[in-house]
Each structure stands twice: as structure tokens, then as C-alpha cells.
VMD Tcl script that builds the backbone (N, CA, C; Angstrom):
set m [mol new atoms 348]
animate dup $m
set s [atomselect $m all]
$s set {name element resname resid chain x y z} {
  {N N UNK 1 A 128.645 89.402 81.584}
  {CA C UNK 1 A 128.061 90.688 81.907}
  {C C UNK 1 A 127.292 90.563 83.215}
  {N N UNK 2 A 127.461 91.409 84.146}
  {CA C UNK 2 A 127.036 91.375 85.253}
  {C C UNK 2 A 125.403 91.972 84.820}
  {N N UNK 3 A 124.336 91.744 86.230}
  {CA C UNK 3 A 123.035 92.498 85.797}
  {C C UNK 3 A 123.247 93.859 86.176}
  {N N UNK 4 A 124.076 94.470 86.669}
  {CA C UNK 4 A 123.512 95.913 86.723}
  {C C UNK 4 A 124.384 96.441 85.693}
  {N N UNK 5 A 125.336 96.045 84.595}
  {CA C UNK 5 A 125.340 96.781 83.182}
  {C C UNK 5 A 124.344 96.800 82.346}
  {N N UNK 6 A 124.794 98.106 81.793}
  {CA C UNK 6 A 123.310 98.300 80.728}
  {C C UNK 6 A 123.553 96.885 79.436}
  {N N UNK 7 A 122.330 96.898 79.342}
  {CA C UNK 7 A 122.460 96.068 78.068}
  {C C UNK 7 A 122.797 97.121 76.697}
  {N N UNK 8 A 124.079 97.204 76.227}
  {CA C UNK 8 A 124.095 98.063 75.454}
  {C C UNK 8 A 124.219 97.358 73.648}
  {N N UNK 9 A 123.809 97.946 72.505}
  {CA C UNK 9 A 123.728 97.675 71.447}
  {C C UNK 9 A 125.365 96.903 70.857}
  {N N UNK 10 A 125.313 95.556 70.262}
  {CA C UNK 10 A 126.548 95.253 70.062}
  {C C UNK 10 A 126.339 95.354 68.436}
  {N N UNK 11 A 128.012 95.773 68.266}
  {CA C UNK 11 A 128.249 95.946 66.725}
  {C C UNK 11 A 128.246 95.002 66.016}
  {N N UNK 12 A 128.691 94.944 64.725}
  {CA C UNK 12 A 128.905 93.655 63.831}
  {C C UNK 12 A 130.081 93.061 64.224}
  {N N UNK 13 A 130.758 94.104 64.140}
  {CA C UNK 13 A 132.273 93.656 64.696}
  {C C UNK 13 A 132.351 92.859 66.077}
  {N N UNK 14 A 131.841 93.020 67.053}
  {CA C UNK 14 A 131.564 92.180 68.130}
  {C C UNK 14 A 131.584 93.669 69.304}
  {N N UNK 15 A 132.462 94.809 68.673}
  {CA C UNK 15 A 131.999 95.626 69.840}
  {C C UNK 15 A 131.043 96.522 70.339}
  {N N UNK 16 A 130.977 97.074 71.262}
  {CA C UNK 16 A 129.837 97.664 71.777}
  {C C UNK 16 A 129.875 98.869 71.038}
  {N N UNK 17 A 128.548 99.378 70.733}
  {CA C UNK 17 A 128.442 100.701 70.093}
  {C C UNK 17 A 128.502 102.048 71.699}
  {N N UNK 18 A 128.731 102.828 71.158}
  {CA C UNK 18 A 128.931 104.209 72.462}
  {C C UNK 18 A 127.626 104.921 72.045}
  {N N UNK 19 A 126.568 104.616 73.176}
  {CA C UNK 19 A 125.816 105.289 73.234}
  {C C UNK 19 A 125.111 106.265 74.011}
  {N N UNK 20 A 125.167 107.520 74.346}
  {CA C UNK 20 A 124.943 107.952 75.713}
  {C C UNK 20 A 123.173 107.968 75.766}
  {N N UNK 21 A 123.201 107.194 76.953}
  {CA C UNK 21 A 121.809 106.729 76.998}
  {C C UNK 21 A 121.274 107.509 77.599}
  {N N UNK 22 A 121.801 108.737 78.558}
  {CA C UNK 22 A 121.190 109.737 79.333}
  {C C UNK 22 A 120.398 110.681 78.343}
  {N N UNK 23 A 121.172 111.060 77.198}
  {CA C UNK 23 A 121.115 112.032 75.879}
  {C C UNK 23 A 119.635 111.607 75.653}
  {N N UNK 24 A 120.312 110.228 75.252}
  {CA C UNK 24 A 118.515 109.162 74.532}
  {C C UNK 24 A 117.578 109.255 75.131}
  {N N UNK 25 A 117.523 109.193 76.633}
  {CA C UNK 25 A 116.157 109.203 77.233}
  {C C UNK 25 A 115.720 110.868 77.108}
  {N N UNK 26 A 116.535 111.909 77.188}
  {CA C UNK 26 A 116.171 113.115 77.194}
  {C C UNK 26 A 115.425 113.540 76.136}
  {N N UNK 27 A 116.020 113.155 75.136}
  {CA C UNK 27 A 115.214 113.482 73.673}
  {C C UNK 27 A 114.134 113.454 73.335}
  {N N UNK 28 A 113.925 114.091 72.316}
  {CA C UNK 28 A 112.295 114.341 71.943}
  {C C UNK 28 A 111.591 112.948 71.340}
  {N N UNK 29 A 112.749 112.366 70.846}
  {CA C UNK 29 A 112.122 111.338 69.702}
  {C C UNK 29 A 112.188 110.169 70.631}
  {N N UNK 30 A 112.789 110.138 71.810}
  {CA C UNK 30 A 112.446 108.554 73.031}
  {C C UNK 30 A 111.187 109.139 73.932}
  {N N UNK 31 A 111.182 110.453 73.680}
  {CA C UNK 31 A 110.079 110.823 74.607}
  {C C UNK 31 A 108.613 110.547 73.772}
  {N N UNK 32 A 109.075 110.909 72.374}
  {CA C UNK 32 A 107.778 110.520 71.630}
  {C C UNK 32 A 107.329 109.199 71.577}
  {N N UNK 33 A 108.059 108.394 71.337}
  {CA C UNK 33 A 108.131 106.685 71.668}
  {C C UNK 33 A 107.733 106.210 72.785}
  {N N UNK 34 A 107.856 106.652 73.997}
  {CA C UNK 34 A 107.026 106.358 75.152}
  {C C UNK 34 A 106.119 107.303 75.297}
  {N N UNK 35 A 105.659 108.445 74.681}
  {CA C UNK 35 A 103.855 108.567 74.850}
  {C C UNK 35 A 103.061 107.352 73.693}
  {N N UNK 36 A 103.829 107.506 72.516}
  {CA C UNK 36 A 103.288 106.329 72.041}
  {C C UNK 36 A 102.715 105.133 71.726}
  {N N UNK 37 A 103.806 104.911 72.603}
  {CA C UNK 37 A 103.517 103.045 73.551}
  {C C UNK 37 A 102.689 103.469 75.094}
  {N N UNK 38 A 102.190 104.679 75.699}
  {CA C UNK 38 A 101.361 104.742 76.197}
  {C C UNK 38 A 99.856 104.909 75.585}
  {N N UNK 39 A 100.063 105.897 75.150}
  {CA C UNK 39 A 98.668 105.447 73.871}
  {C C UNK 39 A 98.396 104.366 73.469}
  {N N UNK 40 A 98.852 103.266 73.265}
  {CA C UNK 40 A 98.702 101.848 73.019}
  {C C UNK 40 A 98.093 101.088 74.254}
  {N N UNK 41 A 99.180 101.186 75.446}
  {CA C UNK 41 A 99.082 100.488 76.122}
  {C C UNK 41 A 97.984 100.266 77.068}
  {N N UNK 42 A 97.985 102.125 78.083}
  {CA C UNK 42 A 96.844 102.158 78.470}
  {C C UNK 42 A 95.763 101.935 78.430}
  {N N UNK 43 A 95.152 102.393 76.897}
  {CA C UNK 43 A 93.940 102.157 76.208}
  {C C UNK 43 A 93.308 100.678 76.533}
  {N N UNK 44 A 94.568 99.708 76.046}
  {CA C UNK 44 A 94.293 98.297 75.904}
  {C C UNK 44 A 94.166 97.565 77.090}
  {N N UNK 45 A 94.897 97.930 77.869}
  {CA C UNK 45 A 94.721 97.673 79.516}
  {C C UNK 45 A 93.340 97.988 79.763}
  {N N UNK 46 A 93.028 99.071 80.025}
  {CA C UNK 46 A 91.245 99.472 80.208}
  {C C UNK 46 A 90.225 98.808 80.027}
  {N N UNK 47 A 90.849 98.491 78.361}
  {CA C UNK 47 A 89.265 98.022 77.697}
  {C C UNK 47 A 89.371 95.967 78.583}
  {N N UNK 48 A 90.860 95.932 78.290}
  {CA C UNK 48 A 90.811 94.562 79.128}
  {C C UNK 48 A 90.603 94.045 79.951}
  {N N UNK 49 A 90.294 95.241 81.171}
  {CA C UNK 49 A 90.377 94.969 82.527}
  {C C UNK 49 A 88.678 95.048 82.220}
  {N N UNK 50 A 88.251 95.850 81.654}
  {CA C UNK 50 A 86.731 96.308 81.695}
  {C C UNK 50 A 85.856 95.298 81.212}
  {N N UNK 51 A 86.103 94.818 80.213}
  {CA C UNK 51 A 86.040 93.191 79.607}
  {C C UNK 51 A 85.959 92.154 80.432}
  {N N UNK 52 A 87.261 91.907 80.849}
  {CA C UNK 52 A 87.640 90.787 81.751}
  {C C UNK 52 A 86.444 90.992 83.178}
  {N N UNK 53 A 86.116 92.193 83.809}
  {CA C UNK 53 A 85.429 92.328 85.174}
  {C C UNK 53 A 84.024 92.483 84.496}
  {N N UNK 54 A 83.403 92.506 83.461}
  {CA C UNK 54 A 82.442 92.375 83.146}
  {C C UNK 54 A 81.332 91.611 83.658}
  {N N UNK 55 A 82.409 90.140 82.956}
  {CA C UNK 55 A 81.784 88.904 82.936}
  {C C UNK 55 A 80.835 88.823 84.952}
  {N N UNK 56 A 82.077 88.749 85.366}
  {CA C UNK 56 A 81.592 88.399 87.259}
  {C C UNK 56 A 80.134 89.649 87.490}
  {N N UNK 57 A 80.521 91.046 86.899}
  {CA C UNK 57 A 79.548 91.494 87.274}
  {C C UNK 57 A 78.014 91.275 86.342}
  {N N UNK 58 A 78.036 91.166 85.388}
  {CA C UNK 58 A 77.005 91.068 84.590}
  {C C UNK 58 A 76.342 89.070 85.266}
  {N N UNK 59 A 77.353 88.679 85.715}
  {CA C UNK 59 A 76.553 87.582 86.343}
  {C C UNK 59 A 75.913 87.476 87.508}
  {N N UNK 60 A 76.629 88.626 88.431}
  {CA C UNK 60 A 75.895 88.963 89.481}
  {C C UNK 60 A 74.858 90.166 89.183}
  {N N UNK 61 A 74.595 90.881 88.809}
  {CA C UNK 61 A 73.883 91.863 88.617}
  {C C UNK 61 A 72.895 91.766 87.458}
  {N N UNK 62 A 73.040 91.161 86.513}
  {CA C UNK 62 A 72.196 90.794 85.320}
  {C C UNK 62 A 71.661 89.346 85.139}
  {N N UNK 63 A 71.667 88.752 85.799}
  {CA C UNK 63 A 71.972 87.032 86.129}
  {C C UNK 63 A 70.693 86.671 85.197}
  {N N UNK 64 A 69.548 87.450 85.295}
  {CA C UNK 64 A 67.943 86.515 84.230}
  {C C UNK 64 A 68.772 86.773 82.896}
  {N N UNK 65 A 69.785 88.045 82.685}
  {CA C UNK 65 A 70.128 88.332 81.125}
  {C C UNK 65 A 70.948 87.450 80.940}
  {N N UNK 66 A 72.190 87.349 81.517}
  {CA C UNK 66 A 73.186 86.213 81.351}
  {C C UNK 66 A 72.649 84.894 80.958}
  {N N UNK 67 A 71.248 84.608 82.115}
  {CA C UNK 67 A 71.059 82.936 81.839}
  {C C UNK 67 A 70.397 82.918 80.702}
  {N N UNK 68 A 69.940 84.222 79.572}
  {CA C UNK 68 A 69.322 83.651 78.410}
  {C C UNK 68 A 69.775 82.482 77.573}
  {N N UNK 69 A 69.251 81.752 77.147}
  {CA C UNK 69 A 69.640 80.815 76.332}
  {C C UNK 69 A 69.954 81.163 74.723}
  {N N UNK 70 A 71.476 80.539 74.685}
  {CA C UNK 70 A 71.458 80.733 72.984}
  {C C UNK 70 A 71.041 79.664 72.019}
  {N N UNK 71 A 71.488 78.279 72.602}
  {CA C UNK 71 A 71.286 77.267 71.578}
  {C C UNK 71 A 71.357 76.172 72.842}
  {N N UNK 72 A 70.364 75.192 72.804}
  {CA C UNK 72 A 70.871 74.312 73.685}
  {C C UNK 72 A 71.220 74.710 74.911}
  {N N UNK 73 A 72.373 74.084 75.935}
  {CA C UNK 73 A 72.443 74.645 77.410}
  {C C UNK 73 A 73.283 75.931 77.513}
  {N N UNK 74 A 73.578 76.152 76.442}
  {CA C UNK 74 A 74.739 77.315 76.231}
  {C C UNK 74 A 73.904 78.614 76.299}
  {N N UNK 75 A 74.391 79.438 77.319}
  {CA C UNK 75 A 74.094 80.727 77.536}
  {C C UNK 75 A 74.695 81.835 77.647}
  {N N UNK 76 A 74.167 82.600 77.386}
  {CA C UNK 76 A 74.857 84.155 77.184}
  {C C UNK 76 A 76.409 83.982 78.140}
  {N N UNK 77 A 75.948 83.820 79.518}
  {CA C UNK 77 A 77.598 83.804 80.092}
  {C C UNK 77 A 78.380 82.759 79.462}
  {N N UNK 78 A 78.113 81.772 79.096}
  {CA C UNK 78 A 78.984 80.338 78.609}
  {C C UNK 78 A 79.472 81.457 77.421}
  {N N UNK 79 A 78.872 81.821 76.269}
  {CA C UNK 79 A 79.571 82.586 75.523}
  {C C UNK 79 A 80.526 84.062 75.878}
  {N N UNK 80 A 79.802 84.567 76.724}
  {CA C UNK 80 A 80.703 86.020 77.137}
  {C C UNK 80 A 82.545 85.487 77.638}
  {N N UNK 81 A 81.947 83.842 78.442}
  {CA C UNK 81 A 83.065 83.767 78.919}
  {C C UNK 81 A 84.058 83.325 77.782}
  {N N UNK 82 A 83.617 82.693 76.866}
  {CA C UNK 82 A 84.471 82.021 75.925}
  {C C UNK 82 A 85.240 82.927 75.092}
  {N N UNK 83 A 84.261 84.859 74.684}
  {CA C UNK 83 A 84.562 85.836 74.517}
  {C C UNK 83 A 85.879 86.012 74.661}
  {N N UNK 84 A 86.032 86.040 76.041}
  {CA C UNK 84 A 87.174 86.669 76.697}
  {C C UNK 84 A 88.498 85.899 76.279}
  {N N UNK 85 A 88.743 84.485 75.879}
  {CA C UNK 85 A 89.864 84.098 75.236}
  {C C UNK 85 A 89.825 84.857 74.034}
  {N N UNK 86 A 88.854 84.806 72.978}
  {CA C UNK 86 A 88.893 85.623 71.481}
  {C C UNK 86 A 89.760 87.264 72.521}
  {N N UNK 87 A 88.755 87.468 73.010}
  {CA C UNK 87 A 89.420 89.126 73.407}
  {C C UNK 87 A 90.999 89.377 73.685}
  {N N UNK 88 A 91.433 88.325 74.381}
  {CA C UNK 88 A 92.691 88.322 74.926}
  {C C UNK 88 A 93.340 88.246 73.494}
  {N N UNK 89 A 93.046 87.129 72.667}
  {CA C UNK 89 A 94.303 86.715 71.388}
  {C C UNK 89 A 93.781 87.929 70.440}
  {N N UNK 90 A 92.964 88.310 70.270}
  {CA C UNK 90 A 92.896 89.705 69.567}
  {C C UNK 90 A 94.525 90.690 70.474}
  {N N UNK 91 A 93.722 91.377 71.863}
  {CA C UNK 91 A 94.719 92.215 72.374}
  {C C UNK 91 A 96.406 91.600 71.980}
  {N N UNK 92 A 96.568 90.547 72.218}
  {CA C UNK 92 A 98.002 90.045 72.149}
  {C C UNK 92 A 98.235 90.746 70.731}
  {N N UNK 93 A 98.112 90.275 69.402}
  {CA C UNK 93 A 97.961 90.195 68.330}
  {C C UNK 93 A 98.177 91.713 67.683}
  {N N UNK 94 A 97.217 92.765 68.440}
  {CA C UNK 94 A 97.449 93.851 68.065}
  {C C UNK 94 A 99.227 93.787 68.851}
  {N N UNK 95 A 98.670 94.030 69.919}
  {CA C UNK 95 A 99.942 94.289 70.749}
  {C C UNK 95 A 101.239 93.675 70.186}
  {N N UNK 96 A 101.387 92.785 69.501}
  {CA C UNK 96 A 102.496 91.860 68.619}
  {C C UNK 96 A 103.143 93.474 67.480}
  {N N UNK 97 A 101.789 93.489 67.083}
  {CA C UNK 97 A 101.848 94.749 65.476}
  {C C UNK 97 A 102.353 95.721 66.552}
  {N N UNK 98 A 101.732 96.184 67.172}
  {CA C UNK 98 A 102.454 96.842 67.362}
  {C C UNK 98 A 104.018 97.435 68.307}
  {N N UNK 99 A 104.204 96.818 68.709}
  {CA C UNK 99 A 105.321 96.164 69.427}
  {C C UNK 99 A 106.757 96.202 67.981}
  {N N UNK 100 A 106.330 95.849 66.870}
  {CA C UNK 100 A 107.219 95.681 66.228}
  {C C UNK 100 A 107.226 97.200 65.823}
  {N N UNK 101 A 106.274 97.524 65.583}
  {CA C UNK 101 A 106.845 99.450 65.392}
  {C C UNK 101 A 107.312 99.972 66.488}
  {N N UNK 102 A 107.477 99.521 67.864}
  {CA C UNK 102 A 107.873 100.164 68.593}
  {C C UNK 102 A 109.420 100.180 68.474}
  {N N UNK 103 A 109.993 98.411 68.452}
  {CA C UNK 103 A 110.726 98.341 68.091}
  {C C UNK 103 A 111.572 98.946 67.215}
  {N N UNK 104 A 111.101 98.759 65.760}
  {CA C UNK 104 A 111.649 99.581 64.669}
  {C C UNK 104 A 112.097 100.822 65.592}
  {N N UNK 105 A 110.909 101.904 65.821}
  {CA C UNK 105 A 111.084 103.475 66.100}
  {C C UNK 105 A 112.221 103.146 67.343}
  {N N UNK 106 A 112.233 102.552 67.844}
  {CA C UNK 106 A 113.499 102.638 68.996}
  {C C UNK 106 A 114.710 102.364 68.375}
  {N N UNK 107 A 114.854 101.712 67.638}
  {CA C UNK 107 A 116.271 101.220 67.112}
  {C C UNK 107 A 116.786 102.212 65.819}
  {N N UNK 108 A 115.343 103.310 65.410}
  {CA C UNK 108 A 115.898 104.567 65.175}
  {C C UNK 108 A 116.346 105.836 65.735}
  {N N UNK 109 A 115.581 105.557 66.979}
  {CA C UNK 109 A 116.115 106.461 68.023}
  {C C UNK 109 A 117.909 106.343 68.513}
  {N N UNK 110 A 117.887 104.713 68.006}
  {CA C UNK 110 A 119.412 104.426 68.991}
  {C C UNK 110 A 120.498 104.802 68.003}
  {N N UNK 111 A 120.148 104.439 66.977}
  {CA C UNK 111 A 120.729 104.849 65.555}
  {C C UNK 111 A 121.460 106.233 65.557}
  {N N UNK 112 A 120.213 107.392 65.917}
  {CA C UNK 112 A 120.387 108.276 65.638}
  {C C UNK 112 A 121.289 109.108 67.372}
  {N N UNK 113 A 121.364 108.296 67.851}
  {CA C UNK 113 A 122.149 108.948 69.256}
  {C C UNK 113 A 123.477 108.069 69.702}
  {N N UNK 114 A 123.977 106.974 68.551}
  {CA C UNK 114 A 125.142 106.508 68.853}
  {C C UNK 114 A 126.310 107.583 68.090}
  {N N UNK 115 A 127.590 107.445 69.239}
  {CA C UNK 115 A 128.690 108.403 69.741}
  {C C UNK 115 A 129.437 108.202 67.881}
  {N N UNK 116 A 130.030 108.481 67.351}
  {CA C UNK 116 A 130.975 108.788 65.938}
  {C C UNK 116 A 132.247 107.596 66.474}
}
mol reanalyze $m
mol bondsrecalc $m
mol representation Tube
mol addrep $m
């Protein structure tokens, strides 16, 4: 298969299913599926980016709060930063869950727009 064919759905049988993919993207139910996965996505992007740029600014701008001490030499930034791995494997994690419903709902979308 060359790269500029579509990757199209293969049967059991080994052949390709007929799907008109122009139909699919038009539809209500692929259109609902990508506001969907924008609602997801965006959101999570935001809060990540907002998270992630936190840290630099709250160290420049808050720097006596940051250097509070929690235990020993460990301070507020040593933890905020360590935060940000927990934050990331959280985001992945959702993003996993949900990813697989996206999945699912797409492969009902394709279901429901392959040719007889």
C-alpha cells in the first residue's frame, strides 16, 4: 500500500470493506465524535500547559513561597516539580479511557456507513 491510500477497514475475509469516507466525515455522528474528542482534548491540553508553566513562574514570581520548606531540604518547588510527573501519568491515563471510547464510537460510526 502506497502512503497516500486511505487506510481503509479490512474484512475477515481479507477484503476491503467499501466505505465512502466523504459520507462519514459529513455525518452527524463523525461530527459528534470530533466535538467530543475536542471536549476532551482541549480541556486537558489547558489544564497541562497551565500546570506545566506554573512551576517556572511560581519560581520566579513567588520564590520566598516556593522555597518553603516541607521536610528536610525538600521544598515546595522540589515537590510541585515532582507533581508534574503524577500530573502527566494521571492526563495519559484518563486520555488512555478515554481514547478507547473514542475508538469504540468510531468503529460505530464506520459500521454504520459501510457500502451493502
Amino acid at each position: 500500500m502506497s502512503p497516500d491510500e486511505p487506510n481503509l477497514p479490512i474484512a475477515k475475509d481479507g477484503k476491503t470493506d467499501a466505505v465512502n469516507w466523504e459520507a462519514l466525515a459529513s455525518s452527524s455522528q463523525f461530527q459528534a465524535l470530533l466535538r467530543a474528542k475536542r471536549r476532551f482534548i482541549i480541556p486537558a491540553m489547558v489544564v497541562f500547559i497551565v500546570y506545566y508553566f506554573s512551576l517556572p513562574v511560581l519560581v520566579g514570581y513567588a520564590r520566598p513561597f516556593m522555597e518553603t520548606r516541607v521536610f528536610g531540604a525538600v521544598n515546595l518547588a522540589y515537590l510541585f516539580a515532582l507533581s508534574q510527573f503524577l500530573m502527566a501519568w494521571i492526563l495519559a491515563a484518563l486520555y488512555v479511557r478515554a481514547a478507547a471510547k473514542f475508538d469504540r464510537a468510531a468503529r460505530r460510526v464506520i459500521e454504520e456507513h459501510k457500502s451493502p
